[in-house]
MIBAMAR-544437 format. One record per residue (C-alpha): x, y, z; residue in three letters. Coordinates in pm, whole numbers. Layout:
REM residues N
pt east->X; north->Y; up->Z; aa->ALA
...
***
This chain:
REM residues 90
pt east->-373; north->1068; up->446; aa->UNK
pt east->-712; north->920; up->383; aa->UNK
pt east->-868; north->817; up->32; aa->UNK
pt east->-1225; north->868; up->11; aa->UNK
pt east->-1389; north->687; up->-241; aa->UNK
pt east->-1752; north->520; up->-309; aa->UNK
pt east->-1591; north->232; up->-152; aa->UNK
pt east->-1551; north->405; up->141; aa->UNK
pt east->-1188; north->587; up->336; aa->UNK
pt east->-932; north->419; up->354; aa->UNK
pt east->-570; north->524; up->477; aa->UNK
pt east->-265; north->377; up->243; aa->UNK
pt east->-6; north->466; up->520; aa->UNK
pt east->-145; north->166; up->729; aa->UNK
pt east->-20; north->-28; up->492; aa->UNK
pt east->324; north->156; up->525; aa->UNK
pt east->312; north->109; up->901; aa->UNK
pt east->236; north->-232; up->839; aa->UNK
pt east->516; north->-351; up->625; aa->UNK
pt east->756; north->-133; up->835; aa->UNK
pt east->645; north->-329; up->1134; aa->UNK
pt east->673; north->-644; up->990; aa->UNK
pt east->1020; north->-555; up->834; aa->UNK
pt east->1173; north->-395; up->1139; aa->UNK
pt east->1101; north->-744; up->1334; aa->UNK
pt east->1367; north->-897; up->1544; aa->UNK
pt east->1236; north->-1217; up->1599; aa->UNK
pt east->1216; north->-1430; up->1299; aa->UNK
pt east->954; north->-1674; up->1433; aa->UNK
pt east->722; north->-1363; up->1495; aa->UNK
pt east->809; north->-1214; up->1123; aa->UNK
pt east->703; north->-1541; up->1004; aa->UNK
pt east->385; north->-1522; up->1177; aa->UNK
pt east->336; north->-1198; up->1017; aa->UNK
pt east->470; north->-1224; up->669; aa->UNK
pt east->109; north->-1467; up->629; aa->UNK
pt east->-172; north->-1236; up->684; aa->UNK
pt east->72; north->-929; up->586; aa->UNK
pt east->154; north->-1054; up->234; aa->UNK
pt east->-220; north->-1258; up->189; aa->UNK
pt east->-428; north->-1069; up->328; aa->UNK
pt east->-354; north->-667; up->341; aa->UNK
pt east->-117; north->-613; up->86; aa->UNK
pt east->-355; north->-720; up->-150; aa->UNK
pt east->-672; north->-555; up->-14; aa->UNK
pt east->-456; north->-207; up->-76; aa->UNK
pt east->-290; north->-255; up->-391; aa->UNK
pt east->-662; north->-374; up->-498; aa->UNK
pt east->-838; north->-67; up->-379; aa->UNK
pt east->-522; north->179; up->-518; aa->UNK
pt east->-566; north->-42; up->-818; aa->UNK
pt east->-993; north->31; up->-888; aa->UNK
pt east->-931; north->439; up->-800; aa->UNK
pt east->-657; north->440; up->-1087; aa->UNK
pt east->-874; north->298; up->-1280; aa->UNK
pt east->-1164; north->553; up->-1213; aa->UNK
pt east->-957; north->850; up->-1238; aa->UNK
pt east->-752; north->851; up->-1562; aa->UNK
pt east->-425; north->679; up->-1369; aa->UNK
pt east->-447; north->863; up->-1095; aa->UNK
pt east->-566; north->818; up->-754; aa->UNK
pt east->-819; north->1088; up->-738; aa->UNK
pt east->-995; north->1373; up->-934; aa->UNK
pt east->-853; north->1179; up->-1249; aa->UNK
pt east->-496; north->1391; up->-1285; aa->UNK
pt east->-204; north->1437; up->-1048; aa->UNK
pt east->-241; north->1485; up->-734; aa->UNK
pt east->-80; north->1465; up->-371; aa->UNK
pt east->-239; north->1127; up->-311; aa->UNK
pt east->-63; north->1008; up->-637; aa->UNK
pt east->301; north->1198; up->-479; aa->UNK
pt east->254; north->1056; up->-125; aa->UNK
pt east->180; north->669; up->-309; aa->UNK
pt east->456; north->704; up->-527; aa->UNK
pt east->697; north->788; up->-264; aa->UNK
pt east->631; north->466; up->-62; aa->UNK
pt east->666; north->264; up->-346; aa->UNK
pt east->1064; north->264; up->-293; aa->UNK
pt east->1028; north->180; up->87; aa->UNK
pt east->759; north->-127; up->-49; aa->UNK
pt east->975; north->-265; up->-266; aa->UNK
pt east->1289; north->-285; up->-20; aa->UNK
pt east->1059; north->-392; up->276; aa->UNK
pt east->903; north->-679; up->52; aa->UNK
pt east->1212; north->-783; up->-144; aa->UNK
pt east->972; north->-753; up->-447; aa->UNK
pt east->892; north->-496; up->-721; aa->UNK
pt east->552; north->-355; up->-748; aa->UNK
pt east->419; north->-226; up->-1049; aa->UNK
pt east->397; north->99; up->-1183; aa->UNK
***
């Protein structure tokens, strides 16, 4: 599912296949490698984007009330949090 936004499309479920990629690792020294860039780098270019279109659009991701961008977010929020061990906010 693309966003399209004046920053331009981007698609949130990279990030999913990201983390899933990075958590379904075998090899811990190749994880490791990972966990740098993943954590750094692309996690928060996302979450940043997400962040700026809730901002735009009443708390929601687009047209500024619910929609199925905000469903299809919200349900890989549970699969983020177990994958990173952390909680994200929402």
């Amino acid at each position: 599912m693309y966003i399209f936004s004046p920053m331009g499309a981007f698609d949130p479920g990279t990030l999913y296949i990201e983390l899933r990629t990075y958590h379904q690792e075998q090899d811990e020294k190749v994880k490791e490698t990972k966990a740098g860039p993943l954590f750094n780098e692309h996690v928060p270019y996302y979450l940043e984007k997400l962040d700026i279109l809730a901002k735009k659009n009443n708390g929601h991701l687009a047209v500024g009330r619910l929609t199925w961008a905000d469903l299809y977010f919200i349900a890989m929020l549970d699969s983020f949090k177990i994958i990173t061990k952390k909680r994200f906010p929402c």
